[in-house]
C-alpha positions in Angstrom: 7.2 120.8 131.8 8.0 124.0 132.3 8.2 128.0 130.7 11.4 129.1 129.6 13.3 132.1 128.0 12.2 132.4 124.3 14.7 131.3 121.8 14.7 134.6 120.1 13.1 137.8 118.8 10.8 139.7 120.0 9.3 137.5 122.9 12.8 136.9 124.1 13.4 140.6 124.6 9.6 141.4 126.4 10.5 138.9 128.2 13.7 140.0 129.7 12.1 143.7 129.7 9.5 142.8 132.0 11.6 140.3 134.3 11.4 142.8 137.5 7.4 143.5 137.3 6.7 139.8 136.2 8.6 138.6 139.2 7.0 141.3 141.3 3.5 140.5 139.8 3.8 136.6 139.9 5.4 135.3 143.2 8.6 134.8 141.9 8.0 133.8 138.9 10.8 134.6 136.1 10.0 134.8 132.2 13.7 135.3 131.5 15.1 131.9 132.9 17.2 129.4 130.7 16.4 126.2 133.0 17.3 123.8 130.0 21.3 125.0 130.4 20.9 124.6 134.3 19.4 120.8 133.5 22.0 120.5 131.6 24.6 121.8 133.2 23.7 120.1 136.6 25.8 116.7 135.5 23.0 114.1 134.7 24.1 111.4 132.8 21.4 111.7 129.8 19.3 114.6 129.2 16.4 114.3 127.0 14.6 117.8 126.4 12.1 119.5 124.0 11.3 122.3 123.4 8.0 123.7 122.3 5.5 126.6 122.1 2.8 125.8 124.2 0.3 127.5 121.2 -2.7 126.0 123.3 -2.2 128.8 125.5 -2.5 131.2 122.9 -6.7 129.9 122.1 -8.8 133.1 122.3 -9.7 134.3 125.5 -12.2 137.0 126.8 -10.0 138.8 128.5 -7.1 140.6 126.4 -4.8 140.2 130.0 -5.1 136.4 130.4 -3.8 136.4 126.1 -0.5 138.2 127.4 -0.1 136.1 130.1 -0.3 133.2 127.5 1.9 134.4 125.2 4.6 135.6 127.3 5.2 132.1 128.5 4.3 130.1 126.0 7.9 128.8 125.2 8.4 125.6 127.2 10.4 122.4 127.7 9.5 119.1 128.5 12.0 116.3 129.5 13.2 113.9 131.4 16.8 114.0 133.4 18.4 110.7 135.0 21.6 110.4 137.0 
């Protein structure tokens, strides 16, 4: 499992906008990557992804900074890749 670039609208572009900080912030860490294409592009022989808002993360929190956190990375992908 893992986060990944929003499909779309307006999570999609925070995302990207915030790329820099985010990596700067979180050790590396980038909102902004696509890693289903590099799965899928990386020549296994079946792919099986989905992909899901994680809207656990998104449960009310005390802290308004921990909800950000959540929503900017709750689109994910879960999967399996075999060669």
């Amino acid at each position: 499992m893992e986060h990944v670039l929003a499909k779309d609208g307006a999570l999609r572009h925070a995302q990207k906008i915030c790329r820099r900080l985010w990596i700067a912030i979180f050790d590396g860490c980038d909102p902004s990557r696509e890693t289903q294409l590099h799965i899928r592009a990386a020549g296994f022989k079946h792919v099986e992804l989905e992909e899901f808002d994680a809207v656990e993360l998104l449960q009310p929190f005390s802290l308004l900074s921990v909800l950000l956190v959540a929503y900017m990375i709750r689109s994910h992908i879960s999967g399996t890749a075999t060669k």
